[in-house]
N, C-alpha and C positions, 0 to 999 in steps of 0.2 A: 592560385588554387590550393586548397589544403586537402590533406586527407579522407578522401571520399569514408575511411572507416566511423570517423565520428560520427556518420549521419548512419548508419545504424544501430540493431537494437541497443538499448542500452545496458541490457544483460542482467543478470540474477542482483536484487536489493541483500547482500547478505547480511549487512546487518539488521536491517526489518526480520529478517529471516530467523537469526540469531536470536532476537529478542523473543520471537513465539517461540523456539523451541525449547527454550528456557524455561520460558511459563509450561509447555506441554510436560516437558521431565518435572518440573517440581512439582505438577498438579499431581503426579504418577507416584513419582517416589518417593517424598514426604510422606505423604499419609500412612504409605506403605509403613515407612521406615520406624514412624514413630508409633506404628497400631504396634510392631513389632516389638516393641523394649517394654521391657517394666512399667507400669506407674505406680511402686511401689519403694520405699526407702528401703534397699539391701541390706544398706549398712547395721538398719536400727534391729533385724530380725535373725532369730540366733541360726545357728548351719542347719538343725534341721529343721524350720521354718522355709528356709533357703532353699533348700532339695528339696521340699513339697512343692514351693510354686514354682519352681524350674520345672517340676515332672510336670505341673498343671499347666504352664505354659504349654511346652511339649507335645501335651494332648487336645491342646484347642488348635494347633495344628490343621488348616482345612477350616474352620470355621465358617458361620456366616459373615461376618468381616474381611474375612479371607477372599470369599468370593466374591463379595459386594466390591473391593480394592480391584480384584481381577476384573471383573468386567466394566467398570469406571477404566479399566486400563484400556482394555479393551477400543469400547467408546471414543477417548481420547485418543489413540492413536489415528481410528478410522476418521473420525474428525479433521485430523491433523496432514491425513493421507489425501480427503477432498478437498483441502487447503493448495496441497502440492498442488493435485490437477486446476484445480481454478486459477493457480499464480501462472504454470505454466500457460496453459493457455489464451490468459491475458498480459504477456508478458511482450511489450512491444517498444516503441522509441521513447515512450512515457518511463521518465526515472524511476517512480514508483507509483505500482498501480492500485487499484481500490483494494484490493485482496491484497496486500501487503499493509495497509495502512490501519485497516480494522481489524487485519488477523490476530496481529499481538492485544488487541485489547479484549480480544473475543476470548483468548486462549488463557488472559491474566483472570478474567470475571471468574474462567469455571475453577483457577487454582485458589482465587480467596475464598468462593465456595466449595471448596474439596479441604481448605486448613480451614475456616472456619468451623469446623465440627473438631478438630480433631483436640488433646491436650494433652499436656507434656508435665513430667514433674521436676520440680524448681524446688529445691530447699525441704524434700519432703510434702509437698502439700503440690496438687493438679493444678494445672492453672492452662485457661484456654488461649489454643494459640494467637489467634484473632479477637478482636471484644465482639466483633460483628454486629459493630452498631452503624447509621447510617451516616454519622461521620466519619466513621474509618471509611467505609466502603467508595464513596464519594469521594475522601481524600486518596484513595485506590486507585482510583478511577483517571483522577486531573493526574497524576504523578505517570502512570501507567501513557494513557494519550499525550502526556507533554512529551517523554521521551521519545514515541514513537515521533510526533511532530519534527521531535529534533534529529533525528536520524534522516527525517527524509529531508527537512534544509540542509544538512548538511550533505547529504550524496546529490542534492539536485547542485551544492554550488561545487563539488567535485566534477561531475559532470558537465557545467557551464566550464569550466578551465578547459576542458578539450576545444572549445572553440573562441580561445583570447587570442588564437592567430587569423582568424577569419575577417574579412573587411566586409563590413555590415551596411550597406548602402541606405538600406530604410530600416528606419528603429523608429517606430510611431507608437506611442502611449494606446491602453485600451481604452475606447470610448464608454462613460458610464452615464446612468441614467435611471429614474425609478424603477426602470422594467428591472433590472437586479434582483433586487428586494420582493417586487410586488409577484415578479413571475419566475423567474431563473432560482433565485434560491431554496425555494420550498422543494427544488427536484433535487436537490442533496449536491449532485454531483459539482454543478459550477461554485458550489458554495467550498467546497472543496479546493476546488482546479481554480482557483479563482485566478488570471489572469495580469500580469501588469504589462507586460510590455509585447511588441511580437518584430522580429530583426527579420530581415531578408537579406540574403548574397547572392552569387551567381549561382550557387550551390544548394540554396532551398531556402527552406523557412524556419526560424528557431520561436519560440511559443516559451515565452516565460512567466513562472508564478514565482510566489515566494514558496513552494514547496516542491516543484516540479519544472522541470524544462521537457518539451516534448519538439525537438529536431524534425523537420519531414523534407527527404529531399526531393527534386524537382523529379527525381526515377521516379518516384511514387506516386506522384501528385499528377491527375490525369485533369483536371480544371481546377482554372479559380475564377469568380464571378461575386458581381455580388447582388443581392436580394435585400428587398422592401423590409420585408416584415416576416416573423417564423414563427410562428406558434411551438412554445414548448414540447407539447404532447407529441410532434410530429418524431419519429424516430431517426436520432443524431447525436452527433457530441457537443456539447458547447462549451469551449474554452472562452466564451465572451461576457461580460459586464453590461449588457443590453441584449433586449429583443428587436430593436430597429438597425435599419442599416448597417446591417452584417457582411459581410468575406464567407463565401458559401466554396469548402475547399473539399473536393471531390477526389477523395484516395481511391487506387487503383486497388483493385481485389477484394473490395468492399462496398456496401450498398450505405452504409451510413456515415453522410456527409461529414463535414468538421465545421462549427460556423465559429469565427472571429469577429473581435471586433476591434480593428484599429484607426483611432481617430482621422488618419489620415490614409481612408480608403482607396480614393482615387485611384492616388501615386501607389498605393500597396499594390492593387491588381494592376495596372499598368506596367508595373516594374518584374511582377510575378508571372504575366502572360507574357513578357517579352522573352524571359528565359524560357520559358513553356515552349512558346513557336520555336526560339532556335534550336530547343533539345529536338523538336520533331522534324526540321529541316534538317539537323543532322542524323537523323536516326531515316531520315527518308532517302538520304543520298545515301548511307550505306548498306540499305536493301537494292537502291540499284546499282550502286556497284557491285553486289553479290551474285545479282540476275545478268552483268556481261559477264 
């Protein structure tokens, strides 16, 4: 038996985290920083040239720029604050959740659009920070989502090392088939989560992607069964590669199922109810020994 703590949550993504907050401060203080300097050559203009546009700086102090930076600040942060609550509260045995995965790219869009206005002087002459053409943006864009990509495989195969002592009795490939493509993928999510393998121990169930590991153990898991056919629309999670003959996994303290799919069903729920019944046989003899 291994440490029951692996099969809980899997705790704060800090580096997804790291990477929006990044983007939030440079969206913030760039713009700030650089509305704030000269774009002016110092050098080339004599002292009392100098002490004029210092005094005129000075007095644009409070500006409309000034406030227009303030309340983008503003903005941003509270953005950044509805971020917090949403991670928190989708924050569960999944390595990393939706709101981690699109936050940083949500939070990098508004800082290429908060520096793409802004310009800097280079050699005497303004020159803009960004071209803001739709190459750059797009190159923004694959550079921005690749990294976050790579943060989350790498904490899901961090994650996966918690359980290389664990003895895996059933490891069954996910079953695929056109319904993927025709039905499951359009809803975003499994397109995402997409699914390769799913392990069982006497200890629960491990759910692997290549981006994500989601652990659930047999505490949690109030049924496993499995069902015909599921219609997308219906409200649930699908970590599976088909809409036919599915693994219909029923967590406790939640009304929306989890549906699988692993090629070799059968032996999955048969292996999966077996530990189910004896977790309730033993949970049923220790209510009566509590009642003598």
């Amino acid at each position: 038996m291994s440490n029951q703590r692996i099969w809980e949550s899997s705790g704060w993504p800090w580096g997804l985290e790291l990477l929006a907050l990044i983007f939030v401060l440079a969206a913030i203080i760039i713009p700030w920083q650089l509305a704030a300097e000269p774009h002016v050559d110092m050098e080339s203009l004599s002292i009392v040239e100098q002490r004029r546009l210092e005094q005129r700086q000075q007095q644009q102090t409070g500006t409309f720029e000034d406030f227009f930076n303030f309340f983008w600040s503003l903005g941003i942060l509270g953005l950044y604050g509805v971020h917090l609550l949403m991670a928190s509260s989708s924050i569960n045995q999944i390595t990393t959740s939706f709101t981690h995965l699109f936050s940083p790219l949500i939070f990098s869009m508004i800082t290429y659009y908060r520096l793409a206005g802004v310009t800097t002087t280079a050699g005497g002459e303004e020159r803009a920070l960004l071209s803001n053409t739709p190459g750059e943006l797009i190159l923004w864009i694959l550079i921005v989502f690749a990294l976050t990509l790579l943060l989350a495989r790498v904490r899901a195969i961090r994650h996966g090392l918690k359980f290389k002592r664990v003895e895996w009795d059933v490891n069954s490939k996910a079953a695929r088939d056109s319904t993927f493509w025709s039905e499951l993928a359009w809803t975003i999510r499994p397109l995402i989560y997409k699914p390769l393998s799913y392990m069982a121990s006497d200890e629960g169930i491990l759910i692997k992607g290549w981006l994500f590991y989601l652990p659930l153990s047999y505490n949690v898991i109030q049924s496993v069964e499995a069902v015909r056919k599921v219609s997308v629309s219906e409200s649930a999670t699908f970590y599976s590669t088909t809409t036919k003959g599915l693994v219909r996994v029923q967590v406790k303290d939640t009304k929306q199922p989890i549906y699988i799919s692993p090629s070799d069903r059968e032996a999955f729920i048969a292996y999966c109810n077996r530990h189910l019944n004896r977790g309730s046989v033993v949970s049923l003899a220790r209510d009566d020994s509590d009642d003598e």
